[in-house]
C-alpha positions as CSV (number, residue, x, y, z in Angstrom):
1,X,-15.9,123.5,118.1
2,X,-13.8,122.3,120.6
3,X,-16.0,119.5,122.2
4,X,-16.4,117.9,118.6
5,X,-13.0,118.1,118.3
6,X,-12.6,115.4,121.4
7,X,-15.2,113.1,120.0
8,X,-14.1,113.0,116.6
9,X,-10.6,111.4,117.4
10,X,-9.3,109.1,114.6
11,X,-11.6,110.5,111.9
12,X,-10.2,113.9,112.1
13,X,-6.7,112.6,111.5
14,X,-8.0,111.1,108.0
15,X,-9.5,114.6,107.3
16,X,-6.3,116.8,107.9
17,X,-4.4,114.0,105.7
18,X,-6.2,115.2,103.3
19,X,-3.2,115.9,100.7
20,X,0.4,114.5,102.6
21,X,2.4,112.0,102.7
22,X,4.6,112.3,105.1
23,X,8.3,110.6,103.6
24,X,10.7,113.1,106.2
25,X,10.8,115.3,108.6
26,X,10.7,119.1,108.3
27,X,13.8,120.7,109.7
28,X,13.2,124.0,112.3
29,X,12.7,127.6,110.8
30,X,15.4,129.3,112.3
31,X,15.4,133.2,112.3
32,X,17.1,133.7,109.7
33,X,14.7,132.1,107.8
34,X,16.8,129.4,106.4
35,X,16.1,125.5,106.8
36,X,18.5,123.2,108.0
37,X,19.3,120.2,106.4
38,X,19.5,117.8,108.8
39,X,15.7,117.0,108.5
40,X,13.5,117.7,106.0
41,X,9.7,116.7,104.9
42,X,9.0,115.5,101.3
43,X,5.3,116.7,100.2
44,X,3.3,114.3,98.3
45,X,0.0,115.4,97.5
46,X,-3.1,112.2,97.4
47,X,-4.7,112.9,94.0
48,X,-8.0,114.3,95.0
49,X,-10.6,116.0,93.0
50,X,-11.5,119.5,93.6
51,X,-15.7,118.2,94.5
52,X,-13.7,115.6,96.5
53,X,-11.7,118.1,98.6
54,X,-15.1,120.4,98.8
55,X,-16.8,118.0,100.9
56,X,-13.9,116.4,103.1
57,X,-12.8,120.0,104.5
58,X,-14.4,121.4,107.4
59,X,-14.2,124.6,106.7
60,X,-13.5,126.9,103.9
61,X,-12.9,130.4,103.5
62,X,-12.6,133.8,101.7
63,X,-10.6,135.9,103.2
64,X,-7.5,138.2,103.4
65,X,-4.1,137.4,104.9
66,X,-2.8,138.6,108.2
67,X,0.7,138.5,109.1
68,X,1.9,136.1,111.2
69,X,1.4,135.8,114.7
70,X,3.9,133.2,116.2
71,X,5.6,129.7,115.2
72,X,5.8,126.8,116.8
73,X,8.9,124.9,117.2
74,X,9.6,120.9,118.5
75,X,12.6,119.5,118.7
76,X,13.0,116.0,120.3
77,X,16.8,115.2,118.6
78,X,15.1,113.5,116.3
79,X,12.4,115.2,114.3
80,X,12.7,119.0,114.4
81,X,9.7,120.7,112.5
82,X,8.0,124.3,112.7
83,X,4.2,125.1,111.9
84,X,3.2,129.4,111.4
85,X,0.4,130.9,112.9
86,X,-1.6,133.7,111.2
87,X,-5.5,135.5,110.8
88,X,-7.2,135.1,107.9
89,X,-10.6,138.6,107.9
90,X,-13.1,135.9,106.6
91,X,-15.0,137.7,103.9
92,X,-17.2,134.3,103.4
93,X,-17.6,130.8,104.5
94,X,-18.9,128.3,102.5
95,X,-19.8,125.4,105.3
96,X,-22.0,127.3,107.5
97,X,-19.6,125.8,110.4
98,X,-17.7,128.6,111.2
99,X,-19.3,132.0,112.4
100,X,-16.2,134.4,113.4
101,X,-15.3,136.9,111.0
102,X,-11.2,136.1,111.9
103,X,-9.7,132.8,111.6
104,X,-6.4,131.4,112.8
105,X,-5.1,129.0,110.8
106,X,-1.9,127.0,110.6
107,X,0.7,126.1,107.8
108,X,4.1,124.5,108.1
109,X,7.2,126.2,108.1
110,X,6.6,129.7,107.7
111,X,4.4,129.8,105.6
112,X,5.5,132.0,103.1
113,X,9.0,130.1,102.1
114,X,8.3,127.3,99.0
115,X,9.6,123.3,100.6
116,X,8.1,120.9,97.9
117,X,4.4,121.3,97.6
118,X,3.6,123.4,101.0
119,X,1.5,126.1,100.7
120,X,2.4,130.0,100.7
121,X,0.3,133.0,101.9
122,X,1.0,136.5,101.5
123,X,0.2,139.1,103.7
124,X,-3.0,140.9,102.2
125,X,-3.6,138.4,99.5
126,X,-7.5,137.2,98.9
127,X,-7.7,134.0,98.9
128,X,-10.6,130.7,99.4
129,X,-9.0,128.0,101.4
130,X,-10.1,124.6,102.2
131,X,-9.1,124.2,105.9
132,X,-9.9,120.7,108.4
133,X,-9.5,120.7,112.0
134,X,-5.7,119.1,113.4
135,X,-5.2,118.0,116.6
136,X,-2.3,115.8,115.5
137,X,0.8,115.9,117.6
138,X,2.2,116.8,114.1
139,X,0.8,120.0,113.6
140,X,1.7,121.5,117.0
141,X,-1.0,123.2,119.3
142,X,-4.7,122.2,118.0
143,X,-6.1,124.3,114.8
144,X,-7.1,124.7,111.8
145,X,-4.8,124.0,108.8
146,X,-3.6,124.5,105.6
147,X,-0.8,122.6,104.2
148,X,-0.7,122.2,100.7
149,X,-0.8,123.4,97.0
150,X,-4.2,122.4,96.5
151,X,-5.6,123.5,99.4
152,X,-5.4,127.2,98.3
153,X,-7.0,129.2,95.2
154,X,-5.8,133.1,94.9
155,X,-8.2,135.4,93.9
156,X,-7.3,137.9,91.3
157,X,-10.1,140.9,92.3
158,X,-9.5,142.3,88.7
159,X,-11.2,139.6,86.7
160,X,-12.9,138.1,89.8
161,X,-11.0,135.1,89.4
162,X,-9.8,132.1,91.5
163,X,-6.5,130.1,90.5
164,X,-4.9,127.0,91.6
165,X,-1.8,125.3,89.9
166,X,-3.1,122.0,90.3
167,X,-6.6,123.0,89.5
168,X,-6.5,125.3,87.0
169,X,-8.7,129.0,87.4
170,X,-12.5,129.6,87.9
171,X,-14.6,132.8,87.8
172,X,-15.3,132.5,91.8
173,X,-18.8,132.5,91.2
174,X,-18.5,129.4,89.9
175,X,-16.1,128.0,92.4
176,X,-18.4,128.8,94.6
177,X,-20.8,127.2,92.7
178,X,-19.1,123.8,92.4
179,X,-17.7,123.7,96.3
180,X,-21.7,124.3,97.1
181,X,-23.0,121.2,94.8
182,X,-20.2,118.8,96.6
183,X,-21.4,119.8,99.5
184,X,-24.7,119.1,98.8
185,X,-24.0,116.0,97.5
186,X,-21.3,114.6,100.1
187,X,-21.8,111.0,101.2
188,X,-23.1,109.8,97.8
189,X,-20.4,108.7,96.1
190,X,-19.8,106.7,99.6
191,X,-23.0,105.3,99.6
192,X,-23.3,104.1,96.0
193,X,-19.8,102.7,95.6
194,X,-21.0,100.6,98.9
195,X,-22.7,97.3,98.8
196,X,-24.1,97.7,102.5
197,X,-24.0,100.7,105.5
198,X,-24.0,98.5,108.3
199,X,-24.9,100.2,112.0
200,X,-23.4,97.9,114.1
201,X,-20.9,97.1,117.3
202,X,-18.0,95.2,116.7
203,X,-18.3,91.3,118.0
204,X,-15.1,89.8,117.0
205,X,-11.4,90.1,115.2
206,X,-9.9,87.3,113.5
207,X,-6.1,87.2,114.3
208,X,-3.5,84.4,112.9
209,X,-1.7,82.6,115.4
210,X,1.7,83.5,113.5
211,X,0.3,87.1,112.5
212,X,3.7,89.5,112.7
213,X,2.8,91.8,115.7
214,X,3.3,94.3,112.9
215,X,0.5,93.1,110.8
216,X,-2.8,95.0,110.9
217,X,-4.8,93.7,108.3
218,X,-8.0,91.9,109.9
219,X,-11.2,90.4,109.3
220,X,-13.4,92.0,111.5
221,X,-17.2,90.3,112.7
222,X,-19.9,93.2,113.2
223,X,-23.3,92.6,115.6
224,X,-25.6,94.5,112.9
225,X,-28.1,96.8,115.0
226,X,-29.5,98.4,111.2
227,X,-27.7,97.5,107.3
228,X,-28.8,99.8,104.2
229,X,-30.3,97.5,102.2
230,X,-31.6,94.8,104.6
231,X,-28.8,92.2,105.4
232,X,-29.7,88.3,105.2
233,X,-28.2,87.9,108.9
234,X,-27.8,89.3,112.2
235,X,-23.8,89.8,111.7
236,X,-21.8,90.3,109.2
237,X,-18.0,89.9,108.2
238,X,-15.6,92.2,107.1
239,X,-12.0,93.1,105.7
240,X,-9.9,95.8,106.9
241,X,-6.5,96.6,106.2
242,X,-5.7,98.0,109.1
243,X,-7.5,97.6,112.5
244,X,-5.6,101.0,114.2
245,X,-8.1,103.0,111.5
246,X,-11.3,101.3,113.7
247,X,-9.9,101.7,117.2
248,X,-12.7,104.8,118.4
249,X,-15.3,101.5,117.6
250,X,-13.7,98.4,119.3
251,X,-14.7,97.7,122.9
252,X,-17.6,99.1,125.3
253,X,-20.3,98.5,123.5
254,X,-19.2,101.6,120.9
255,X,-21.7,101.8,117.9
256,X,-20.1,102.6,114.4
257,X,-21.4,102.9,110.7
258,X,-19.5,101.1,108.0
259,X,-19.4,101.4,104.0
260,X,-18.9,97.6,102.9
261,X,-18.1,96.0,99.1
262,X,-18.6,92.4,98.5
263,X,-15.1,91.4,96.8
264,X,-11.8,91.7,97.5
265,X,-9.3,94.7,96.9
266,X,-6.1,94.8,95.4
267,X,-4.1,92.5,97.8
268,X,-0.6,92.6,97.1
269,X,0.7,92.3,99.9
270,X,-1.0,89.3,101.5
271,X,0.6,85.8,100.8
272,X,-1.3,83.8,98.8
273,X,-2.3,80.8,101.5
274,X,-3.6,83.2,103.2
275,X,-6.2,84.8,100.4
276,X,-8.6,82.0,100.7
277,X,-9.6,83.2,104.4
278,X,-10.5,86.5,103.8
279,X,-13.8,87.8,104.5
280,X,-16.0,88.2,101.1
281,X,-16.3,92.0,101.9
282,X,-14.2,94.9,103.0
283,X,-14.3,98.0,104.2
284,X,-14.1,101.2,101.6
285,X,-11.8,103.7,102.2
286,X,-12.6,106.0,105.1
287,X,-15.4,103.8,105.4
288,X,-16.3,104.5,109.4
289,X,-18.2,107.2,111.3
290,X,-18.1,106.9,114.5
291,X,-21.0,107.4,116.6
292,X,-21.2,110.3,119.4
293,X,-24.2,111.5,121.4
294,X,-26.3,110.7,118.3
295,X,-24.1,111.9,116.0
296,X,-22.0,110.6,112.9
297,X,-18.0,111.9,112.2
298,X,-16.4,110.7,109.3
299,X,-14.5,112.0,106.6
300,X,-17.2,113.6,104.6
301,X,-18.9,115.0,107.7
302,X,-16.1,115.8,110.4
303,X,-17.8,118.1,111.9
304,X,-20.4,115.5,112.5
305,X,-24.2,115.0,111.0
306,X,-27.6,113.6,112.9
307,X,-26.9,110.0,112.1
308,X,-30.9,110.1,112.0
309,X,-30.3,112.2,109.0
310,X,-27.5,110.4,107.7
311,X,-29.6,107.3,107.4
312,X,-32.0,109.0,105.6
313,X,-29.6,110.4,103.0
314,X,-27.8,107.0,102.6
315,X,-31.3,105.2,102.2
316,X,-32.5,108.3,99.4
317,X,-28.9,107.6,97.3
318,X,-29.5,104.2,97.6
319,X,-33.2,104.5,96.5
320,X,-35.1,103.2,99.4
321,X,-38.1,104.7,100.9
């Protein structure tokens, strides 16, 4: 996995953010086991759906709990923060991209003590977890990872069933069921909430003269190479609220897919003179997949798709032949 990890770059980042927000920092496990109060990080879990969550992660697994093997610890006087490492015997995989019967995964702290909504495994427990690849300073030493509430249905082998708090409980069979229908549907939703998929390399981006260096928001000119439908002209123009998410596409030639919408979104925070120049589409959310060795990685496929095969999928949800 670790050559797709390199390529994938910013769109893994957008997978492993799957359910934080980040609001403080989280203070170092000490050995005793309590956390200091100096620094602390404040879960807040992105609504997501359960099919949502299905077809971001990367992986996800069936497994028992191993005890942990080591923590991590960085402390730079300014953030301090600690991420667990531990096995989890993989019973099943749903994704088909993982082959090992062991994997090591990460959580933060130590996995086992409750701060806000961070997840807790228990040595021996049975559990299905939705994991995504990190290699976010953040999360320590590359990995997989498990942060959050959602991320983790325990399996109750009396009844055969699986429970999360924030999802409620499912015979597995038909967890299973559900994760395997997402899956087999992922990109759709994508596709049909998009006006145009445009394969393209970027020409231009529109900045204000008196544009705060802090401002990211663009409108962002694309040299189309193929657009799902057919696109009147050769380029086409675009909003983005923030250029950093697009930086594995700008410069040398780099070739990108995008999920456009003609309108405008929810724009409060852009002055009102400054409305009338926006492009008349923008960019959906996680609405890039950038383009590797003939391959797409995005949020729905991070660990990357045959963007000859992606095409074809897009052009089937939109009904094209």
């Amino acid at each position: 996995m670790g050559e797709n990890m390199v390529k994938k770059g910013i769109i893994i980042v957008a997978a492993v953010s799957i359910g934080i927000a980040v609001v403080a920092y989280l203070s170092l496990f000490t050995t005793t086991g309590i956390f200091e109060s100096k620094t602390y990080i404040d879960f807040s879990e992105i609504p997501i759906t359960l099919e949502e969550m299905a077809r971001t992660s990367e992986v996800i697994v069936i497994g028992k709990v191993g005890s942990t093997v080591g923590t991590e610890h960085y402390d730079d006087d300014k953030v301090r923060k600690a991420t667990s490492s531990m096995y989890i015997d993989v019973e099943q995989e749903l994704t088909g991209n993982y082959k090992d019967k062991r994997i090591m995964i990460k959580t933060y702290g130590d996995g086992k003590t409750i701060i806000n909504n961070s997840v807790q495994l228990h040595d021996g427990e049975r559990v299905l977890l939705f994991l995504s690849y990190s290699d976010s300073d953040w999360d320590g030493e590359d990995g997989y990872i498990v942060c959050c509430v959602s991320q983790k249905f325990s399996i109750d082998d009396n009844n055969n069933t699986a429970y999360n708090p924030r999802f409620g409980s499912y015979k597995l069979d038909e967890l299973i069921s559900i994760i395997k229908d997402a899956r087999a549907n992922r990109i759709k939703d994508q596709t049909i909430n998009s006006d145009y998929v445009v394969l393209g390399k970027v020409k231009s981006i529109e900045k204000e003269k008196d544009d705060d260096k802090d401002i990211t928001s663009r409108n962002v000119t694309i040299e189309i190479d193929k657009a799902i439908p057919d696109y009147k002209d050769k380029e086409i123009t675009f909003f983005i609220w923030n250029i950093n998410d697009m930086k594995d596409c700008i410069g040398e030639d780099k070739l990108c897919l995008y999920f456009i919408k003609h309108g405008t979104q929810e724009l409060k925070y852009i002055p009102p003179e400054k409305l009338n120049k926006l492009a008349k589409y923008y960019l959906t959310s996680y609405g890039i997949y950038k383009i590797v060795d003939g391959k797409a990685y995005g949020k729905e496929y991070p660990e990357g798709i045959m963007l000859d095969e992606l095409l074809a999928r897009i052009k089937e949800y939109k009904g094209i032949n």
